[in-house]
N, CA, C and O atoms as CSV, one atom per row, in Angstrom:
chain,resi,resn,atom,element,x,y,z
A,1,UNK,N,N,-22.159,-57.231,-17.487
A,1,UNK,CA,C,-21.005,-56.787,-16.760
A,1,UNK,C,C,-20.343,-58.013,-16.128
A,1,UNK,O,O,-21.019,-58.775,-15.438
A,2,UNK,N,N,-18.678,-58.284,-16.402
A,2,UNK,CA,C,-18.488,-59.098,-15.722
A,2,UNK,C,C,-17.699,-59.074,-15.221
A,2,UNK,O,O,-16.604,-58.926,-15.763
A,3,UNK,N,N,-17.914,-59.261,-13.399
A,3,UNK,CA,C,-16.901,-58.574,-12.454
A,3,UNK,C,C,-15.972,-59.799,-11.795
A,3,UNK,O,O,-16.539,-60.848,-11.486
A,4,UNK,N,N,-14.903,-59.684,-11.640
A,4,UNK,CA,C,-13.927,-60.752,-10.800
A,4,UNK,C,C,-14.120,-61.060,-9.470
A,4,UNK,O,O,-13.648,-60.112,-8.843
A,5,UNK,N,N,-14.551,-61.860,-8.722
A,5,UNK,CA,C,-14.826,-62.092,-7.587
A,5,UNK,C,C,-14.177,-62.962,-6.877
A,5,UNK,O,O,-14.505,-64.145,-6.958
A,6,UNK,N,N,-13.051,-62.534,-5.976
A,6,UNK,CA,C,-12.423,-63.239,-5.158
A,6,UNK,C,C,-13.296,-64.419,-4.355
A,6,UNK,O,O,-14.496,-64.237,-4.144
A,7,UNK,N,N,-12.789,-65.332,-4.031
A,7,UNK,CA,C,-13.266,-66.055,-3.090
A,7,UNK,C,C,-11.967,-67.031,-2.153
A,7,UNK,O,O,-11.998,-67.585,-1.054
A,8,UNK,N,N,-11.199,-66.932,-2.909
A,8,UNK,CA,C,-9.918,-67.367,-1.718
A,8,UNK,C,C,-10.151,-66.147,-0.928
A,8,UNK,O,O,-10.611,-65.082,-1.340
A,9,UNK,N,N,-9.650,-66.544,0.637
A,9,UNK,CA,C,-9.872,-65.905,1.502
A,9,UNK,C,C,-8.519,-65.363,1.918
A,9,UNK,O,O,-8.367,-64.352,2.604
A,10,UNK,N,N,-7.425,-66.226,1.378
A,10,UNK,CA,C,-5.921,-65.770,1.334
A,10,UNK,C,C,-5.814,-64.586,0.677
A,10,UNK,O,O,-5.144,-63.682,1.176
A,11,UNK,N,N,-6.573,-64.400,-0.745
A,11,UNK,CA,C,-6.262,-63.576,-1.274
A,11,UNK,C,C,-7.033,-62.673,-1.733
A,11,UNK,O,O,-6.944,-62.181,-2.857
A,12,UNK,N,N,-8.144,-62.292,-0.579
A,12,UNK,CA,C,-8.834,-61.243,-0.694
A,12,UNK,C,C,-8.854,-60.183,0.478
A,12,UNK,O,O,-8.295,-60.378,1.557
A,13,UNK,N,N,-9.540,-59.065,0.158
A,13,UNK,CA,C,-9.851,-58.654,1.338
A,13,UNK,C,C,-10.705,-58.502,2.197
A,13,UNK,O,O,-11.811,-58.002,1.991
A,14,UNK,N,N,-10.245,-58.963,3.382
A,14,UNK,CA,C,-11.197,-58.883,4.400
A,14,UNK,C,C,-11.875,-57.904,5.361
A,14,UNK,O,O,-11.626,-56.724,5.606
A,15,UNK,N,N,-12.715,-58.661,5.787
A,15,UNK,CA,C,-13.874,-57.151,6.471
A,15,UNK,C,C,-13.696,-58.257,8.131
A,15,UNK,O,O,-13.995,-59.449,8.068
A,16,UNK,N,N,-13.297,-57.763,9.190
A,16,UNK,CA,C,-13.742,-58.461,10.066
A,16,UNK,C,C,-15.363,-58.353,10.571
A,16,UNK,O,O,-15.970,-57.526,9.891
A,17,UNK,N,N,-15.965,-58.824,11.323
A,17,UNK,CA,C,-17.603,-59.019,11.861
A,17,UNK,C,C,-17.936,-57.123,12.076
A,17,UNK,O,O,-18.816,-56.410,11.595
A,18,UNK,N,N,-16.477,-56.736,13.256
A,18,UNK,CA,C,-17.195,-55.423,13.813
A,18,UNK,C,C,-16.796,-54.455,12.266
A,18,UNK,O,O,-17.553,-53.486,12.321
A,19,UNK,N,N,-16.034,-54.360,11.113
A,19,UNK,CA,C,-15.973,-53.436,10.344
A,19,UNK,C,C,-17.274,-53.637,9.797
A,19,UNK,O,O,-18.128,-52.751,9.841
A,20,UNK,N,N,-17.549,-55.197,9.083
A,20,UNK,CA,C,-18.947,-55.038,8.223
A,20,UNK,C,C,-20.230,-54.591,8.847
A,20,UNK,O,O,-21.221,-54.171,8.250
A,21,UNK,N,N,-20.063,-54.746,10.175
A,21,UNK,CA,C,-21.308,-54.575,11.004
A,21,UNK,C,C,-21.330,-53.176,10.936
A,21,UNK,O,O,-22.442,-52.769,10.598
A,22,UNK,N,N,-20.199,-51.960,11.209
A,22,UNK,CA,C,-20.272,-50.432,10.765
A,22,UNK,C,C,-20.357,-50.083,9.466
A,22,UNK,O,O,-21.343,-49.432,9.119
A,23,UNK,N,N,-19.677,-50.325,8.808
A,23,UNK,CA,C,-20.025,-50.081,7.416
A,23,UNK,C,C,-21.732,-50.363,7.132
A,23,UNK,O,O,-22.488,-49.403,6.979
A,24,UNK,N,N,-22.133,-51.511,7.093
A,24,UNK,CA,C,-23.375,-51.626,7.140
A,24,UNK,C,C,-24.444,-50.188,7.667
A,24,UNK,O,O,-25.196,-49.387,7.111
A,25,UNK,N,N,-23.988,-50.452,8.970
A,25,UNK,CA,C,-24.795,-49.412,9.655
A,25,UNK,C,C,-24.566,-47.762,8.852
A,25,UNK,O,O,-25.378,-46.837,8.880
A,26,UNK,N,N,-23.697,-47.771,8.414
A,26,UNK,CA,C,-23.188,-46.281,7.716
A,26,UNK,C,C,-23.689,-45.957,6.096
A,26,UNK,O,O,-23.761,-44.843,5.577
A,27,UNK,N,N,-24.012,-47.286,5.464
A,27,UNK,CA,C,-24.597,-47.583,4.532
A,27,UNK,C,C,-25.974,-46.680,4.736
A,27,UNK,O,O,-26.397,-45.568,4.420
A,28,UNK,N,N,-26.480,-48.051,5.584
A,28,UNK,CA,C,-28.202,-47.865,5.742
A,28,UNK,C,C,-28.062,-46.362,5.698
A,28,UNK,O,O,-28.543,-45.935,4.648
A,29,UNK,N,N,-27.646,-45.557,6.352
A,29,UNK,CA,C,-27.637,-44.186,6.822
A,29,UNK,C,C,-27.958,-43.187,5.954
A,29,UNK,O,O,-28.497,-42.098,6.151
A,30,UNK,N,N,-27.443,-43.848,4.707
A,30,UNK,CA,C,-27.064,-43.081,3.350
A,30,UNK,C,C,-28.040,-43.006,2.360
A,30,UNK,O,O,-28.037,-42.478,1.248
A,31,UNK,N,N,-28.888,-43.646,2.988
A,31,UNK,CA,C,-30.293,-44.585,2.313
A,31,UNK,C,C,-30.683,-43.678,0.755
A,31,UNK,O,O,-31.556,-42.925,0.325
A,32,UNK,N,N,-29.266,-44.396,0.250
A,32,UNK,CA,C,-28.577,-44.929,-1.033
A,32,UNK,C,C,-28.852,-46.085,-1.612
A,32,UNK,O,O,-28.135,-46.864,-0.985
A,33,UNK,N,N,-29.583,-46.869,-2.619
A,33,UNK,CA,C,-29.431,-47.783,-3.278
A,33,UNK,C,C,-28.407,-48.357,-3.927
A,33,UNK,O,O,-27.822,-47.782,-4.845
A,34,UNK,N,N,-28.093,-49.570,-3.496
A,34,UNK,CA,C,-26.563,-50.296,-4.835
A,34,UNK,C,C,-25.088,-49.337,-3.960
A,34,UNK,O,O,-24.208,-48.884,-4.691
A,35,UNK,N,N,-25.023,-49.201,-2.947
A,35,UNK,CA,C,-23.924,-48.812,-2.309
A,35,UNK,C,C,-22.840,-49.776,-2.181
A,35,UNK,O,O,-23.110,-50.899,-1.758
A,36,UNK,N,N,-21.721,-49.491,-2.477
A,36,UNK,CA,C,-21.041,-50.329,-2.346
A,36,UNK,C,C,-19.523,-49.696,-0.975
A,36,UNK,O,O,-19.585,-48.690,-0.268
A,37,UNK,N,N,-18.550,-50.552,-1.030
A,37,UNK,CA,C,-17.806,-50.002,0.241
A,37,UNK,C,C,-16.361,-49.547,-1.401
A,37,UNK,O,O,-16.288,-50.460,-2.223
A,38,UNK,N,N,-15.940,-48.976,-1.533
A,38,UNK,CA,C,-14.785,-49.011,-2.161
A,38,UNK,C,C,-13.297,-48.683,-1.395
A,38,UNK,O,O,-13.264,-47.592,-0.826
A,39,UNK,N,N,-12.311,-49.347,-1.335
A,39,UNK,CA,C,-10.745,-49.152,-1.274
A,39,UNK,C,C,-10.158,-48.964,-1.582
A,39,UNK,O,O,-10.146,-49.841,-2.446
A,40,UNK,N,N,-9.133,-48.299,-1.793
A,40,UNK,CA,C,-8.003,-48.185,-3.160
A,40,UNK,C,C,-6.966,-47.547,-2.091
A,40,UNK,O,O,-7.353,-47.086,-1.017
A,41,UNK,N,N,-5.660,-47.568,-2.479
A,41,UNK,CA,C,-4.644,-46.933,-2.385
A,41,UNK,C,C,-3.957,-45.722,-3.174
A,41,UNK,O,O,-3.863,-46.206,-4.302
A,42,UNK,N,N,-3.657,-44.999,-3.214
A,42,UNK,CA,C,-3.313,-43.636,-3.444
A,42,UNK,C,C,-1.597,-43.461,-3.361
A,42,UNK,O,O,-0.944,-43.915,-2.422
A,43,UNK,N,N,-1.218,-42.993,-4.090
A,43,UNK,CA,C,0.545,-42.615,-3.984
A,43,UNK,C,C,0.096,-41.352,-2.826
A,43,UNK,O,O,-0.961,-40.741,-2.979
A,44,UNK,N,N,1.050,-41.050,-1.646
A,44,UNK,CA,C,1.068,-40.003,-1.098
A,44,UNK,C,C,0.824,-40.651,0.681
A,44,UNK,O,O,0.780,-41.817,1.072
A,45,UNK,N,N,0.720,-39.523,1.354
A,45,UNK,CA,C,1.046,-39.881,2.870
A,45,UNK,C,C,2.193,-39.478,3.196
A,45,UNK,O,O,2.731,-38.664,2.446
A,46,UNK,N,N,2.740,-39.827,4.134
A,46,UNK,CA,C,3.695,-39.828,4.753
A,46,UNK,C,C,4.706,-41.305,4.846
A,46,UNK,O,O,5.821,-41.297,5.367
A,47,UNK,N,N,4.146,-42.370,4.314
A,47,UNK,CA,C,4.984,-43.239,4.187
A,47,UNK,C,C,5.179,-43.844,2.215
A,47,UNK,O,O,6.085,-44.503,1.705
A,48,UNK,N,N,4.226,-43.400,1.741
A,48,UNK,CA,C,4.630,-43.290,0.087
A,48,UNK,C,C,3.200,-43.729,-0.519
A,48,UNK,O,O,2.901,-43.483,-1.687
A,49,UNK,N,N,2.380,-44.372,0.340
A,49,UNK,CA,C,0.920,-44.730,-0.265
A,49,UNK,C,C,-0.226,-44.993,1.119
A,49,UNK,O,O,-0.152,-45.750,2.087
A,50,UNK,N,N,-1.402,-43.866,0.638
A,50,UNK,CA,C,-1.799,-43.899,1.245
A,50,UNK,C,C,-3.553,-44.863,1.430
A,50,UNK,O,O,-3.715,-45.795,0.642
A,51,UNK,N,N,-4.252,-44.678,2.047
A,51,UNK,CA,C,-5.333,-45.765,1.954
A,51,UNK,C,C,-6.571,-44.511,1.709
A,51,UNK,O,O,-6.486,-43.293,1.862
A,52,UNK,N,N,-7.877,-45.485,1.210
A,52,UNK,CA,C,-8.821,-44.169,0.863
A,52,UNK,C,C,-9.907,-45.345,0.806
A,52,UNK,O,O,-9.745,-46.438,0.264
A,53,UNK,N,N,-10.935,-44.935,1.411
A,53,UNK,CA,C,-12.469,-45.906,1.686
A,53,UNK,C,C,-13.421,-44.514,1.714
A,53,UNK,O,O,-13.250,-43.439,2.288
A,54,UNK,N,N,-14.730,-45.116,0.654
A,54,UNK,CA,C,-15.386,-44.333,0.845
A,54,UNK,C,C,-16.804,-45.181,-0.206
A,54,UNK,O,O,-16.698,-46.117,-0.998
A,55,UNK,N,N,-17.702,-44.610,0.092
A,55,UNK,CA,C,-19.360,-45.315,-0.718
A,55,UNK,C,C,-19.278,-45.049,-2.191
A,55,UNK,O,O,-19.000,-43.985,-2.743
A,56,UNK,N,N,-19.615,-46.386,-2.811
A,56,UNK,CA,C,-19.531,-45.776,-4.300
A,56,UNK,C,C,-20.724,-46.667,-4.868
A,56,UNK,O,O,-20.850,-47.803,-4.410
A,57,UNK,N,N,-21.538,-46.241,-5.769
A,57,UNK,CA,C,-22.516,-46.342,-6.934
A,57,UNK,C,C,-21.984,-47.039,-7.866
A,57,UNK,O,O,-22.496,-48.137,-8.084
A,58,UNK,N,N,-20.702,-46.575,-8.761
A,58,UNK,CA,C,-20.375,-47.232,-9.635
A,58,UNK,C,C,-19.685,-48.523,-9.577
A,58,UNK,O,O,-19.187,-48.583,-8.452
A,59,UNK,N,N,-19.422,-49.541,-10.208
A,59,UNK,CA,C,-18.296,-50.419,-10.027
A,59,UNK,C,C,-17.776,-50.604,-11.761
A,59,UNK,O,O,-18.474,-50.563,-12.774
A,60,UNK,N,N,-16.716,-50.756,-11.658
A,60,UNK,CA,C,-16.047,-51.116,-12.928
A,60,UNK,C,C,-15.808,-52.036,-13.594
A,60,UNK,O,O,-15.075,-52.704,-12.864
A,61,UNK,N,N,-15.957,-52.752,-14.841
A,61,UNK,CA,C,-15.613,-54.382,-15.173
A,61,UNK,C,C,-14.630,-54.784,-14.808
A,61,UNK,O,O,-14.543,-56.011,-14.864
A,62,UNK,N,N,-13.501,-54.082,-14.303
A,62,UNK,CA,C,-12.097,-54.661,-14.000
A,62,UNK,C,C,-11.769,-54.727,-12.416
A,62,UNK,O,O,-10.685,-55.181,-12.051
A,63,UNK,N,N,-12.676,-54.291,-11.531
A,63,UNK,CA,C,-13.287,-54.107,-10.177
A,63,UNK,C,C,-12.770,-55.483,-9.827
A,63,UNK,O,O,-13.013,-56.388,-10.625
A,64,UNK,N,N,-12.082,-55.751,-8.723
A,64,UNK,CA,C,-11.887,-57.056,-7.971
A,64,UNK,C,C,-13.418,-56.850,-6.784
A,64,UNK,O,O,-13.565,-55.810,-6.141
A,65,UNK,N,N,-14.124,-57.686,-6.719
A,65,UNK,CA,C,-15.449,-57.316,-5.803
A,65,UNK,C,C,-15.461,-58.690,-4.901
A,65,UNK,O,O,-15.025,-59.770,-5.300
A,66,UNK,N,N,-15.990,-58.468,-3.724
A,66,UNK,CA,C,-16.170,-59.681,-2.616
A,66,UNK,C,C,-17.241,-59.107,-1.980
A,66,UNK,O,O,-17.451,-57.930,-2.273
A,67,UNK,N,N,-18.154,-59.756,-0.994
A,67,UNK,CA,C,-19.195,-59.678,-0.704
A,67,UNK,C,C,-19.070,-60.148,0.846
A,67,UNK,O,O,-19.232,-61.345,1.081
A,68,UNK,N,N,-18.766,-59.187,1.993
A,68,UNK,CA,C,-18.921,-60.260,3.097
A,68,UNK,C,C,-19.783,-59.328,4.050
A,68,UNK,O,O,-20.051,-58.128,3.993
A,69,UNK,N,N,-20.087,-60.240,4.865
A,69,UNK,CA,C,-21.293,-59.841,6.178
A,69,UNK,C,C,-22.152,-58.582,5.525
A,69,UNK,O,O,-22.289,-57.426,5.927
A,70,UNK,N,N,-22.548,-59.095,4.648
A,70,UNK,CA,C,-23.946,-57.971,3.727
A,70,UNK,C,C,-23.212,-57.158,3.275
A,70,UNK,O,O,-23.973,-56.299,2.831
A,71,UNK,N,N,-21.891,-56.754,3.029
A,71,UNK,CA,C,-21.003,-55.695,2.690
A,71,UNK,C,C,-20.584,-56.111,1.216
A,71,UNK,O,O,-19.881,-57.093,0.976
A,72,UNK,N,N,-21.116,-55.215,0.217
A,72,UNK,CA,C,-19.862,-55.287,-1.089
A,72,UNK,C,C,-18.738,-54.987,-1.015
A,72,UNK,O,O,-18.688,-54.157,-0.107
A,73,UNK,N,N,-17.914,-55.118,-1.349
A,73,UNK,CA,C,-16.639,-54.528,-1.549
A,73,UNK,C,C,-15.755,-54.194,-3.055
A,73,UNK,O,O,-15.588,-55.184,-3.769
A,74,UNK,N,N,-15.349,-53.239,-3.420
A,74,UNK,CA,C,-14.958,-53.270,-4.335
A,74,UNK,C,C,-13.597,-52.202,-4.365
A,74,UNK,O,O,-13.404,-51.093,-3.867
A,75,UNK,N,N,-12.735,-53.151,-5.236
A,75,UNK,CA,C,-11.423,-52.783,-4.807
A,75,UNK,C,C,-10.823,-52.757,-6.756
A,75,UNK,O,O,-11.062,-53.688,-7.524
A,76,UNK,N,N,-10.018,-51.413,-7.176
A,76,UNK,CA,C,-9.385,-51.272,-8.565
A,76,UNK,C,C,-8.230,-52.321,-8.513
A,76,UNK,O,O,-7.461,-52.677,-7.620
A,77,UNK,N,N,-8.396,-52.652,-9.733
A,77,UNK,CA,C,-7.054,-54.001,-10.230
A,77,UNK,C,C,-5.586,-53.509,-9.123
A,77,UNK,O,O,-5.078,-54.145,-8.200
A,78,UNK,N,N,-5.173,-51.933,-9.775
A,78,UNK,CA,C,-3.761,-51.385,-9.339
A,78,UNK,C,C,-4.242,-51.346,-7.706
A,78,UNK,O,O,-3.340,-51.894,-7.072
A,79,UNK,N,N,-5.153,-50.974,-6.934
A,79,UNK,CA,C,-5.043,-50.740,-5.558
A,79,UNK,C,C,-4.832,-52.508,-4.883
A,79,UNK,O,O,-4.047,-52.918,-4.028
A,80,UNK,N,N,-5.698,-53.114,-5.544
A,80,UNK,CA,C,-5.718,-54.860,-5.108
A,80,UNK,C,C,-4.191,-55.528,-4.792
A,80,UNK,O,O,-3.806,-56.268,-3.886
A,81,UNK,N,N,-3.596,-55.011,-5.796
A,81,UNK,CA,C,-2.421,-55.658,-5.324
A,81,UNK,C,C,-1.636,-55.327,-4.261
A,81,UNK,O,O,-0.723,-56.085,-3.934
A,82,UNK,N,N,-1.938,-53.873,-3.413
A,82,UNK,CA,C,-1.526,-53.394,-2.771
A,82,UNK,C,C,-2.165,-53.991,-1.329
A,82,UNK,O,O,-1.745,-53.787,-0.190
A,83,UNK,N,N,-3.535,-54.946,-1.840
A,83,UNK,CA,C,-4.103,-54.880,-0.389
A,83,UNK,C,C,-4.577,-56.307,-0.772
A,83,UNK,O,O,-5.801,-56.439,-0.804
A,84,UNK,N,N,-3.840,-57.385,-1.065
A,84,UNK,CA,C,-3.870,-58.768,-1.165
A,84,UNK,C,C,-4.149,-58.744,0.255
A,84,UNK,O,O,-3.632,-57.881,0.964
A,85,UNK,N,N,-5.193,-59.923,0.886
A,85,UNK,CA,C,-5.027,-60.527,2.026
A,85,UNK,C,C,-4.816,-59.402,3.161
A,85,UNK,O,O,-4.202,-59.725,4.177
A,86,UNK,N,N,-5.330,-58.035,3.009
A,86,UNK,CA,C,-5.591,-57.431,4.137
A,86,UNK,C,C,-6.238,-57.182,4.689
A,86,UNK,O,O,-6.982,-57.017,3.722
A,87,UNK,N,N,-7.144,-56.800,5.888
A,87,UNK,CA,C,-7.625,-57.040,6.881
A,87,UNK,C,C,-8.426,-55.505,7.356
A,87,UNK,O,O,-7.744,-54.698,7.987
A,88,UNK,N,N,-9.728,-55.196,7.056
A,88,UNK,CA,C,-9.844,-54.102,7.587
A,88,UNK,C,C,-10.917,-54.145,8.841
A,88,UNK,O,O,-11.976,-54.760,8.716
A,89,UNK,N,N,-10.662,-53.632,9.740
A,89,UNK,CA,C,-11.514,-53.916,11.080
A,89,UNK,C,C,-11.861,-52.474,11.992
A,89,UNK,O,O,-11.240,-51.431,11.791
A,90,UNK,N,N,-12.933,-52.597,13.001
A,90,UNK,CA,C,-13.718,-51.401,13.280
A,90,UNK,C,C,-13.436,-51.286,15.023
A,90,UNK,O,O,-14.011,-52.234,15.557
A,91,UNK,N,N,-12.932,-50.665,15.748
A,91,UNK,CA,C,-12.456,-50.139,16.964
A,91,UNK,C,C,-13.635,-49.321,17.181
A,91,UNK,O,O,-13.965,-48.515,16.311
A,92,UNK,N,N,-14.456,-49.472,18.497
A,92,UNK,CA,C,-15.131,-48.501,18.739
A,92,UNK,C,C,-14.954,-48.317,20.469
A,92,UNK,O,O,-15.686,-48.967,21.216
A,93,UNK,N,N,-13.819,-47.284,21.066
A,93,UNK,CA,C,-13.641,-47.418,22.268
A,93,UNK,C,C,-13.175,-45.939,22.127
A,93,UNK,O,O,-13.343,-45.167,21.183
A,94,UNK,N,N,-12.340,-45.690,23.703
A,94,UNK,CA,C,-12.061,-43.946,23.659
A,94,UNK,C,C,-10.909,-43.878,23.273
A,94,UNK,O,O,-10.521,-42.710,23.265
A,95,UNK,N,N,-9.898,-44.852,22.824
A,95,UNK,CA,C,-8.627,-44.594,22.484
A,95,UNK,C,C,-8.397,-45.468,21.006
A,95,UNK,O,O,-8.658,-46.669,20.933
A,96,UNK,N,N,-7.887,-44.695,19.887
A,96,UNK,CA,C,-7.806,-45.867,19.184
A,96,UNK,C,C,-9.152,-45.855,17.820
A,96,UNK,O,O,-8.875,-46.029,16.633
A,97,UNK,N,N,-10.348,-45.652,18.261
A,97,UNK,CA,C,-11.587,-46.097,17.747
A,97,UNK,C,C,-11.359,-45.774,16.725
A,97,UNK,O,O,-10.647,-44.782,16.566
A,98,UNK,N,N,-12.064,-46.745,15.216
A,98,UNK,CA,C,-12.029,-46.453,13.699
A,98,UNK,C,C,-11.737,-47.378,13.192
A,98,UNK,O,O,-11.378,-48.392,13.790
A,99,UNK,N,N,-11.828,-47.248,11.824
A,99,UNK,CA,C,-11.491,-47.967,10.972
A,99,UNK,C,C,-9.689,-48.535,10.738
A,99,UNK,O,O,-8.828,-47.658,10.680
A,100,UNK,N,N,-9.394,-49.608,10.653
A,100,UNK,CA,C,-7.775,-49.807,10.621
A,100,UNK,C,C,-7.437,-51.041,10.006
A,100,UNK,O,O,-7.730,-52.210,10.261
A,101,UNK,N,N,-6.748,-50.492,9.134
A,101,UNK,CA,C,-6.413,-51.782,7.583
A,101,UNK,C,C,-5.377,-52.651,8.381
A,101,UNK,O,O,-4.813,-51.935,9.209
A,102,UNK,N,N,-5.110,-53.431,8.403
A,102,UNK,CA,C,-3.912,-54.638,8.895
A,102,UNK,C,C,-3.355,-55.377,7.645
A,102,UNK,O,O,-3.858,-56.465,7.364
A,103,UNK,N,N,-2.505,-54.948,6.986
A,103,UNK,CA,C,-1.973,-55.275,5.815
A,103,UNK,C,C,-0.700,-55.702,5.743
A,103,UNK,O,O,0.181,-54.915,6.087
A,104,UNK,N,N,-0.362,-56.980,5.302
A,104,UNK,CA,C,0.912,-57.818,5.785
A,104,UNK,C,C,1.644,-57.402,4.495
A,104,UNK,O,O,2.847,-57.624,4.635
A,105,UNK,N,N,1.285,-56.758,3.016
A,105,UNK,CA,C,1.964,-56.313,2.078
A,105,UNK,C,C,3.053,-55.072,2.677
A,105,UNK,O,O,4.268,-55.154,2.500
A,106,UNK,N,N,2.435,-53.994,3.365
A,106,UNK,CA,C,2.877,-53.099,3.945
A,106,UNK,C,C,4.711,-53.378,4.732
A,106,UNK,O,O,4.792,-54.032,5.772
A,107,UNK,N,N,5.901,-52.840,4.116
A,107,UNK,CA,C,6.999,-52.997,4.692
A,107,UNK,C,C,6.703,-51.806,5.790
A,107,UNK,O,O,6.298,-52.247,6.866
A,108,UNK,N,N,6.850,-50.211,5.701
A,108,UNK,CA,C,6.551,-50.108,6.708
A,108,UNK,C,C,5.340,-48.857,6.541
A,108,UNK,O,O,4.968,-48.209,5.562
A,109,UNK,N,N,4.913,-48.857,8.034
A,109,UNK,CA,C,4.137,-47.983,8.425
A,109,UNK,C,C,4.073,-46.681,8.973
A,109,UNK,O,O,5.158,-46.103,9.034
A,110,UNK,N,N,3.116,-46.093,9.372
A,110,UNK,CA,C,3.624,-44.415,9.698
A,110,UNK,C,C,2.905,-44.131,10.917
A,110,UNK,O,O,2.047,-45.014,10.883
A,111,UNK,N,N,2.735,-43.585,11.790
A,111,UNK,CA,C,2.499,-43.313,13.109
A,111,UNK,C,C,1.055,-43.477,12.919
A,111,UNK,O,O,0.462,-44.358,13.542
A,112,UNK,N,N,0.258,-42.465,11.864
A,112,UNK,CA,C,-1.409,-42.471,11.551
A,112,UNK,C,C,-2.106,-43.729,11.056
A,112,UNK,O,O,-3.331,-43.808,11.159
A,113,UNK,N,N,-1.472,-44.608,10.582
A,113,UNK,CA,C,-2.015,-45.846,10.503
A,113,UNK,C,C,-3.040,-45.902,8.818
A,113,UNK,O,O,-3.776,-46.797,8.404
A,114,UNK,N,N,-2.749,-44.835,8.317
A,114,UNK,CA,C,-3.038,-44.496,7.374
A,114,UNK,C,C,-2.373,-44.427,5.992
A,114,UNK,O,O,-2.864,-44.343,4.866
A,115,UNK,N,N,-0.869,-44.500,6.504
A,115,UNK,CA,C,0.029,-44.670,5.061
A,115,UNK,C,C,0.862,-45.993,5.270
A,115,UNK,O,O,0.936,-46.651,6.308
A,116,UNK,N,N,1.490,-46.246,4.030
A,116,UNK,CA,C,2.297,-47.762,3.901
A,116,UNK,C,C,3.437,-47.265,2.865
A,116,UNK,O,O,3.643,-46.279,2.157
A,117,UNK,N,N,3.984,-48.341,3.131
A,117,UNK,CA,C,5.120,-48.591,1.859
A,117,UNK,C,C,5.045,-50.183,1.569
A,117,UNK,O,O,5.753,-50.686,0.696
């Protein structure tokens, strides 16, 4: 299998310390073997594309994959371009708390923090 592995840091995506450190922890949880984190973007939302993270088993030969703070990542060719150089990070307080992509591709955004254009 041979998978593409970013390593510019410009042009991958990133996990800050507190996302990989939850994800991690949400992993273990699952106590799942070969888990990986997957991303992709989706047509739909409220601003025209929306975001979608969730644990996956499989990965694909055409899989863009990066590896940070013990975290796989694996992201589809068509969603990658959507999330060049974006930024996903972990809020854990009473206002706010979660997961939240910071994506400089994004023209604009939608109140939920969940869709892009």
């Amino acid at each position: 299998m041979s998978l593409f592995t970013v390593t510019d840091a410009r042009s991958q995506f990133l996990l800050t310390d507190a996302a990989a450190a939850k994800v991690r922890s949400l992993m273990e949880a699952e106590e799942t073997p070969d888990l990986v984190l997957r991303v992709a973007v989706r047509p739909g939302g409220c601003s025209g594309f929306s975001y979608e993270m969730f644990f996956d088993t499989e990965v694909a030969d055409d899989d863009v994959r990066s590896t940070q703070g013990g975290v796989t990542v694996v992201i589809d060719p068509a969603s990658f371009g959507h999330l060049r150089g974006a930024t996903l990070d972990y809020r854990d307080g009473l206002t706010d708390a979660g997961f939240h992509i910071s994506n400089p591709n994004a023209q604009r955004t939608c109140g939920c923090g969940q869709s892009f254009s």
